[in-house]
C-alpha positions in Angstrom: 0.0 0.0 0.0 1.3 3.1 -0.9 1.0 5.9 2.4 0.2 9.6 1.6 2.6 11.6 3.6 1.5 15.0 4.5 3.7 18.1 6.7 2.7 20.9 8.2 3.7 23.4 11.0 1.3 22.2 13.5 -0.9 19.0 13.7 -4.6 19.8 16.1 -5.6 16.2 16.9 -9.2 16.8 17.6 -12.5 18.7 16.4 -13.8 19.7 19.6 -14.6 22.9 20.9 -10.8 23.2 22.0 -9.4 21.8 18.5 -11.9 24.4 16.6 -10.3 27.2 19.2 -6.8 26.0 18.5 -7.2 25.7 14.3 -9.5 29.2 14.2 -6.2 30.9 15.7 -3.1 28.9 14.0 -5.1 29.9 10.8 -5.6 33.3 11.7 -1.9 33.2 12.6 -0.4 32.1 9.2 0.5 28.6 10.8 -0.7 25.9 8.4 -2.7 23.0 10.0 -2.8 19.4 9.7 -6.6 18.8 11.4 -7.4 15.3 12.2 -10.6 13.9 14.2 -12.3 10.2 13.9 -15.3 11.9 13.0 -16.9 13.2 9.7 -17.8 16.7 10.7 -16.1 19.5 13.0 -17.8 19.6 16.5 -16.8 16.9 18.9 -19.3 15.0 21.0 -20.4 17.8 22.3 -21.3 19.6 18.9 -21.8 16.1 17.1 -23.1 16.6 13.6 -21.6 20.0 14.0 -21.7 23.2 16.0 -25.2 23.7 17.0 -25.1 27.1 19.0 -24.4 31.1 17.2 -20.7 31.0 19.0 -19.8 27.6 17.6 -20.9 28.0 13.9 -19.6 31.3 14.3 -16.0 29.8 15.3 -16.8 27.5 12.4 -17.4 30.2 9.3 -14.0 31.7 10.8 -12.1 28.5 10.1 -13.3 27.8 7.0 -12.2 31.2 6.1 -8.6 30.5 7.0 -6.0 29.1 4.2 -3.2 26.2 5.0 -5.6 24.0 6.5 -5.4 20.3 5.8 -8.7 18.3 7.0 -7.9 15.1 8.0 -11.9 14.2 9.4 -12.9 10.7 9.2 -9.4 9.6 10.1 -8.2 7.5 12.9 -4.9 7.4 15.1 -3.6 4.5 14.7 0.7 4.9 15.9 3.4 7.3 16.0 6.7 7.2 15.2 8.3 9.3 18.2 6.3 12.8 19.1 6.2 14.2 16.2 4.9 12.0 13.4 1.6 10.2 13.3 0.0 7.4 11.5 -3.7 7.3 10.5 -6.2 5.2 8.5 -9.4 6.9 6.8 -11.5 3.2 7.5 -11.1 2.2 4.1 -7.6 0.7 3.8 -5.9 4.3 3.2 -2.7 4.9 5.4 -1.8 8.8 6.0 1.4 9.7 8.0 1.8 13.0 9.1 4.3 15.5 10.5 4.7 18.9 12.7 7.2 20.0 14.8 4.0 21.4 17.1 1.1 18.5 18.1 -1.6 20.2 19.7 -3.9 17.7 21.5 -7.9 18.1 22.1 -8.8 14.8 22.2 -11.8 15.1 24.2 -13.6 12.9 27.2 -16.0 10.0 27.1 -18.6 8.6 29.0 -17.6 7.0 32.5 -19.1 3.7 32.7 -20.4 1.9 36.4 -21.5 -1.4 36.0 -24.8 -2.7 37.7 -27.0 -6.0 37.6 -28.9 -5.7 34.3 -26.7 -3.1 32.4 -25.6 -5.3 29.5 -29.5 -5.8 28.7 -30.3 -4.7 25.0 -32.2 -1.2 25.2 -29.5 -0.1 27.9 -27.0 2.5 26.7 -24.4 5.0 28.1 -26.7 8.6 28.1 -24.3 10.6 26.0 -24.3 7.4 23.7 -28.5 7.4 23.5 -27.8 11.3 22.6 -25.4 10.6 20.3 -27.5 7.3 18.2 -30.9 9.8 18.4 -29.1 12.8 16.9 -27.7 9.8 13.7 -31.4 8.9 13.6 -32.0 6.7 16.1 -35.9 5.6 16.1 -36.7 7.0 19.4 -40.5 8.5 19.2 -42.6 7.2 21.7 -40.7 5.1 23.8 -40.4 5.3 27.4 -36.8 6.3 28.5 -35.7 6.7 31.6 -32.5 8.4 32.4 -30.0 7.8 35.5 -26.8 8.9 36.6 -25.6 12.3 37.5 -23.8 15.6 35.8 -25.6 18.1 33.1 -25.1 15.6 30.0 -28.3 13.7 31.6 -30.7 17.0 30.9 -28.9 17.8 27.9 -29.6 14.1 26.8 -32.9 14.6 27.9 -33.4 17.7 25.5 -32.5 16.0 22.7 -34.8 12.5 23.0 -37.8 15.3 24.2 -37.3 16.7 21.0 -37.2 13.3 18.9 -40.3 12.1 20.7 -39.1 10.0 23.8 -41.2 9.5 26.4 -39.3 10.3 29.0 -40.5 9.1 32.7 -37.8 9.9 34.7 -34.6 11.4 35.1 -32.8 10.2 38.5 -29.8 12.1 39.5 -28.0 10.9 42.2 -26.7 13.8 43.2 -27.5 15.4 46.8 -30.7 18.4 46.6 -28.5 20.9 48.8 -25.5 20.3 46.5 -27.3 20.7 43.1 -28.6 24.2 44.8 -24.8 25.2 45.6 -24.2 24.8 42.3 -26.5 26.1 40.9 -26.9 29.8 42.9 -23.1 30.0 41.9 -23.3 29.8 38.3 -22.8 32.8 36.6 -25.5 34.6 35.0 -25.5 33.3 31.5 -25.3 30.0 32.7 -27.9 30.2 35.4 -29.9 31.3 32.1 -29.1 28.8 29.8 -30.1 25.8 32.7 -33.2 27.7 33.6 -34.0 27.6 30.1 -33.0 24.0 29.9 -35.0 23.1 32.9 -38.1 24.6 31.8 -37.9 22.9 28.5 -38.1 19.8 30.6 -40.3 20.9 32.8 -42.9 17.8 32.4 -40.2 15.8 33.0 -40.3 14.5 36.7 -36.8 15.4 37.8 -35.7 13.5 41.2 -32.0 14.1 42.8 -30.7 12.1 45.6 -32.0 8.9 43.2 -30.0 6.3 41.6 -30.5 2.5 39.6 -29.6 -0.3 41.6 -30.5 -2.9 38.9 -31.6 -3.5 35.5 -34.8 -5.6 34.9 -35.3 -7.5 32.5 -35.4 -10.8 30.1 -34.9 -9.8 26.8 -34.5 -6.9 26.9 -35.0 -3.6 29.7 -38.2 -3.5 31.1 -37.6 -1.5 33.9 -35.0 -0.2 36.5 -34.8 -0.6 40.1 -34.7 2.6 41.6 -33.3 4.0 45.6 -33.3 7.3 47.3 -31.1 5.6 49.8 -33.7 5.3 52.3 -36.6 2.4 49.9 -36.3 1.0 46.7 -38.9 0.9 43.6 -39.7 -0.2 40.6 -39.6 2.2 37.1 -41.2 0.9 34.2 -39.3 1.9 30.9 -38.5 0.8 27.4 -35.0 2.3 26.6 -32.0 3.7 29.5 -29.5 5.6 29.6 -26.9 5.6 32.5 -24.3 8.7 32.7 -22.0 8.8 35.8 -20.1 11.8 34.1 -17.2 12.0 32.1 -13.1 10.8 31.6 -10.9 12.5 29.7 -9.5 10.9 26.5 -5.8 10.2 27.2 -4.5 7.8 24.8 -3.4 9.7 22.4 -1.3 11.2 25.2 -0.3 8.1 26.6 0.9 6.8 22.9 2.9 9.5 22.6 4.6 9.6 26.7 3.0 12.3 28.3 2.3 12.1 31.6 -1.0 11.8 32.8 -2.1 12.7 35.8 -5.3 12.1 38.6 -6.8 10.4 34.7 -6.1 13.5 32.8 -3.0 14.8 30.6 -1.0 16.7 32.8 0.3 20.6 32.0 1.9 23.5 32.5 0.9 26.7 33.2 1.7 27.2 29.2 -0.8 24.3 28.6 2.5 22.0 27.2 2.6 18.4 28.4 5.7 16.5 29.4 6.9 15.8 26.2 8.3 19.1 24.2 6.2 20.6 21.2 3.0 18.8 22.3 0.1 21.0 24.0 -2.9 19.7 25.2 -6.0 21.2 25.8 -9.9 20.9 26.4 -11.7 17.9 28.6 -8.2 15.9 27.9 -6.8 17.8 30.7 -9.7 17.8 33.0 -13.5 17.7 32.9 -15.0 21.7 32.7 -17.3 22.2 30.1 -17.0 23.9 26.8 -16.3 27.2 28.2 -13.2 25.4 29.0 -12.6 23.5 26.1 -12.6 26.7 24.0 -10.4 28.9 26.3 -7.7 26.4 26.3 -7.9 25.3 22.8 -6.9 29.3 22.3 -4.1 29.1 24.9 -2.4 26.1 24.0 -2.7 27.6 20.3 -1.0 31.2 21.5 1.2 28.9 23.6 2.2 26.9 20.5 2.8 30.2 18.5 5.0 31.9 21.4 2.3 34.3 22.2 1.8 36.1 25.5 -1.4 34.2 27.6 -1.7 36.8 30.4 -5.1 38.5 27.9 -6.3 35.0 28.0 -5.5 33.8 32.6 -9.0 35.4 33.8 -11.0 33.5 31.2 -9.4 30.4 32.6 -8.8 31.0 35.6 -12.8 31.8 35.6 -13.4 28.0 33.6 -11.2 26.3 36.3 -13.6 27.4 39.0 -16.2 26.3 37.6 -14.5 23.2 36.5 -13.7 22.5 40.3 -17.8 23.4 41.3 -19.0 20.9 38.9 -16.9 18.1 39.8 -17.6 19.1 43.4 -21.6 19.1 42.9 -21.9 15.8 41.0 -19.0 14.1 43.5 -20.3 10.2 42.9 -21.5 8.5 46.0 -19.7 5.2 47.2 -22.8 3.5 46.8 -22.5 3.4 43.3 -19.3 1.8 43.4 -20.5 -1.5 44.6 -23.7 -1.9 42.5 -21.9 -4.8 40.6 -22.4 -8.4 42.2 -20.0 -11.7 41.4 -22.1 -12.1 38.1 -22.5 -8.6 36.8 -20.9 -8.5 33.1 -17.2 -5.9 33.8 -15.7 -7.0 30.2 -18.6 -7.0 27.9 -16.6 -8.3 24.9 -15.3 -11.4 26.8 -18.4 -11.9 28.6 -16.1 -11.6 32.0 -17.8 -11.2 35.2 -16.9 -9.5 38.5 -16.3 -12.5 40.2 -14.0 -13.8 37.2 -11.8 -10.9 37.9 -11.7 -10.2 41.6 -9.1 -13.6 42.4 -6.2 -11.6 40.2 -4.0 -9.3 41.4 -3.8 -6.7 38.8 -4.9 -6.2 34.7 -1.9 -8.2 33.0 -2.7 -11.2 35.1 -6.8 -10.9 34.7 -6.1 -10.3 30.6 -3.7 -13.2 30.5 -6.4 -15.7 32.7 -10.1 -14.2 31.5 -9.1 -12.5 28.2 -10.9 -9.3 30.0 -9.6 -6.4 27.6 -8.8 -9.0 24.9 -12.4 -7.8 22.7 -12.8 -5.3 20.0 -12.8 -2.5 22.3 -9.1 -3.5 23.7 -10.0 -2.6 27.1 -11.2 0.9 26.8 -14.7 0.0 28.7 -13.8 -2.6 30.8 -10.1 -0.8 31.4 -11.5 1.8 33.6 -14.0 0.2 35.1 -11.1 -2.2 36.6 -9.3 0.5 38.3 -12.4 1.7 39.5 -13.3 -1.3 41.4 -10.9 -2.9 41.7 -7.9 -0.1 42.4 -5.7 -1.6 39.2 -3.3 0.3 37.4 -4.0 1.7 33.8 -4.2 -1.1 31.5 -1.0 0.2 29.4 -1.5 0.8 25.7 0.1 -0.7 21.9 -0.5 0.0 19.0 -2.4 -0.2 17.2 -4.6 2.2 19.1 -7.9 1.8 17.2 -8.5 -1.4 14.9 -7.0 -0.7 11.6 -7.4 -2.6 8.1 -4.3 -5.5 7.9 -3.3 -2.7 4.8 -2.2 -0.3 7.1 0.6 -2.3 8.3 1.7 -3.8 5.0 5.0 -1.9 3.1 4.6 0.6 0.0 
């Protein structure tokens, strides 16, 4: 297979809000970019599809404006070849390997999974993944979904199946009443706003904090979700669920490439650089804080990466971080949650490996070598966490390939 090999002065891996912040000012800069994401369109998770507020299709018309911009979207990271070179495959056999001396990271987060009784069920999915099938076209109209977890993406989930026609019966956040009021009275205006707003969209929605799913029920398929406020437990009828217990940053790519990563995010500098030199990071990569953050550090590591002076840009962050630290404060998970699973509960959903097949081993390597946990077509990126979760074992360690790539990939030119 022959590779294309592309160069540039700066590679933005990542079309989040921060890697749209970054590539809007490295264009506007007269740095050309080499822009790579797994997705089709600019926007991230958050934006899927593409930016859906003023701000972000705003940020977008300014890119598209820019010259020296190479769109690598649709592509996946698949190895590198030190810190400054990168191999991808588009999914359809093609190998790209590209070069910067500058490697800007905005690889995002995902959803944090907690396993419980019932959770492998069909018609039970993560809530940011329900979100995410409904805005492909996910049939969704008139089913009964229940929602459980905790953290904002479950009423922005919500939003989006109200508006395809769910039938939604519930959203259980197991968050404390007293700390969801904390949060909210110190939200700054705009904010306060924009979740008023949200919350009176939803406002037939029976909303109940201080609630959380014990167990899926169910033959086939979900039927319905056994419910506790701590103090009795219930029964919730429901057709389709999504569980979100928050979010993780996306360190991999980081990981791949030696960068330290620290308390589960890529660590940085005040300048936004990681441990390795030339590579930035930026966004939920470096810690979970919303988009105001993602697009305030997408535009420092970007100045930082061109040399620029950040002091214009510390309030804004300093401003994000705050609010960073009050949301991960508010929507602190409860110990319960970490002991839903039982001996039989599913933790490696690829191997069909249970709790109690893991618990006798002492760390990962030994539980991969014995159970195959890890060993499926998601190479441990569910089940990975999840382990050092409950049972307190070290990340799972990473080789390449990343991401499942075509035999072609590997074969010589």
């Amino acid at each position: 297979m022959k590779t294309r090999r592309l160069m540039a002065d700066a590679i933005v891996l990542g079309a989040g809000p921060a890697g749209m912040a970054a590539v809007r000012l490295l264009l506007e800069s007269k740095v050309s970019v080499i822009w790579i994401d797994n997705q089709a369109r600019p926007g991230g998770q958050i934006w899927r599809g593409g930016p859906q507020t003023a701000s972000g299709a705003a940020l977008l018309r300014r890119i598209d404006a820019g010259t020296g911009l190479t769109k690598l979207h649709g592509h996946e990271l698949i190895a590198a070849d030190g810190t400054q070179s990168l191999l991808l495959h588009d999914g359809q056999g093609q190998r790209v390997e590209v070069s910067a001396p500058k490697l800007l990271l905005a690889t995002g987060a995902s959803e944090r999974h907690l396993p419980l009784p019932g959770w492998t069920l069909p018609g039970v999915h993560g809530a940011g993944g329900l979100q995410a099938l409904v805005k492909g076209g996910w049939p969704i109209a008139g089913q009964q979904v229940l929602l459980a977890g905790s953290g904002p993406l479950l009423l922005a989930s919500a939003a989006t199946l109200q508006a395809a026609g769910a039938r939604l019966q519930l959203i259980a956040e197991q968050a404390a009443l007293a700390a969801l009021i904390r949060f909210t009275l110190q939200l700054p205006l705009r904010q306060a706003v924009q979740a008023a707003a949200l919350r009176l969209q939803l406002r037939a929605t029976p909303y109940r904090s201080g609630c959380w799913p014990v167990r899926v029920l169910g033959r086939d398929r979900v039927q319905a979700v056994l419910l506790t406020d701590g103090q009795r437990e219930w029964e919730q009828p429901c057709e389709a669920l999504g569980l979100g217990f928050g979010l993780r940053p996306n360190t991999e790519a980081a990981e791949l490439l030696g960068c330290r990563i620290e308390a589960g995010a890529v660590a940085v500098d005040d300048q936004l650089q990681t441990t390795q030199q030339g590579i930035y990071a930026a966004g939920e990569c470096t810690g979970i804080g919303g988009v105001g953050k993602a697009l305030i550090e997408g535009e420092m590591a970007a100045a930082s990466l061109l040399g620029q002076d950040l002091a214009p840009l510390r309030s804004r962050h300093r401003t994000a971080q705050k609010f960073a630290k009050r949301l991960a404060a508010a929507f602190t998970l409860r110990p319960e949650l970490f002991k839903l699973a039982d001996a039989q509960t599913l933790i490696c959903r690829c191997e069909d490996v249970s709790l109690g097949s893991l618990k006798p081993h002492p760390d990962w390597r030994e539980a991969k070598l014995q159970t195959r946990c890890g060993m499926g077509a998601c190479q441990g990126r569910i089940c990975g966490p999840i382990s050092t979760e409950l049972l307190g074992w070290q990340a799972r360690g990473l080789r390449e390939p990343l991401s499942p790539a075509p035999v072609s990939c590997w074969l010589p030119d």
